[in-house]
N, C-alpha and C positions, 0 to 999 in steps of 0.2 A: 504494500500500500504506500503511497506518497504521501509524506510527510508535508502539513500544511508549513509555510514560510511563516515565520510572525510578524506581524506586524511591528516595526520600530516603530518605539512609544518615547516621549519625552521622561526624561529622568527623573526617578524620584527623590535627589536630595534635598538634602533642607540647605540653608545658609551657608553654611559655611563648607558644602561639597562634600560631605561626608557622609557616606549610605549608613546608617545605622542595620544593626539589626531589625530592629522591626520595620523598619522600611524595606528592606531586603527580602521580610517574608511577606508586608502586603504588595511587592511588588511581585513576586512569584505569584501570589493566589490572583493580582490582577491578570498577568502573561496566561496562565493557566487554561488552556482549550475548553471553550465551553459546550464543546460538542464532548465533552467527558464528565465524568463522575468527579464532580472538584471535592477537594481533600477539605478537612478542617485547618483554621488555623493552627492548633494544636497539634496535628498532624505535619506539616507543612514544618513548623516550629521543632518538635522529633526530627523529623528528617536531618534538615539543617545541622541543629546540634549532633548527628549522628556523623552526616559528611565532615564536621569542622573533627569530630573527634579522631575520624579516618584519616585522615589528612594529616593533623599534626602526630599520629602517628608514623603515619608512613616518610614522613619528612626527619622525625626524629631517628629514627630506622637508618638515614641514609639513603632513603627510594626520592622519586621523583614523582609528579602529577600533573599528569597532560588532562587539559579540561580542550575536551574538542569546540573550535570555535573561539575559544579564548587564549590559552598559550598553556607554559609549564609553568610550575612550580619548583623550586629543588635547591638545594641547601648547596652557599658556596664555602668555601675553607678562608679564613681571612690571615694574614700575615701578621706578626706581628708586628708593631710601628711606633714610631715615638709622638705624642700629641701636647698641648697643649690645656691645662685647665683653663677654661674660659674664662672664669671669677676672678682666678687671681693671675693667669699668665704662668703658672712654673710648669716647665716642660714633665712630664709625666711619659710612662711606657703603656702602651695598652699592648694586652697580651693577644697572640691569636686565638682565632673564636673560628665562630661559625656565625651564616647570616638567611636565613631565605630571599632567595632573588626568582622575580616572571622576569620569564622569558616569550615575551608575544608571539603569538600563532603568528601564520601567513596573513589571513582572513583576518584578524583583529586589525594588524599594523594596517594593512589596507584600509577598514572603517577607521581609524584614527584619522590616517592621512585622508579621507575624503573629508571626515571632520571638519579638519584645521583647513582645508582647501576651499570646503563652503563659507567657514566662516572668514576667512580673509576675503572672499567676493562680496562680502555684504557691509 
């Protein structure tokens, strides 16, 4: 069966650009086909916290997470380096770590760049 396209929808942040969680789930239950059995929010809410739990597992693991249509996920190894305390200025060492970094799909970096391309025309 063909998978319907969805419709882009305007974003649901608030002020200051930052999707909240609950903004994240009434924006799923809005996306959500209504040609289907829609979930509760509660449900919807499960889910979520069940993926976040997956995820930062699998990231602490040392695995990676491709989200098709979005990009990857995946933990990089950092170096260690020498920095600065901001407050006071005295040079400090920060030790190596580790970080999570996306890495954008093909298909995202493209709606980006059509993005930034619309709105520079307007």
């Amino acid at each position: 069966t063909a998978r319907k396209k969805r419709r882009r929808r305007e974003t649901p942040h608030n002020e200051d650009k930052t999707l909240t969680k609950k903004e994240m789930i009434d924006a799923i239950l809005e996306t959500f086909p209504k040609d289907r059995p829609q979930p509760t929010r509660i449900e919807v809410e499960m889910m979520f916290e069940s993926f976040c739990d997956v995820a930062a597992a699998e990231l602490i693991g040392g695995g990676e997470i491709y989200l098709q249509k979005l990009g990857k996920l995946k933990v990089r190894e950092t170096s260690a380096r020498k920095g600065h305390n901001p407050q006071t200025g005295e040079e400090m060492d920060i030790p190596a770590g580790k970080k999570v970094v996306f890495v954008p799909g093909k298909d995202f970096k493209e709606a980006m760049k059509a993005d930034i391309d619309e709105q520079s025309q307007e």
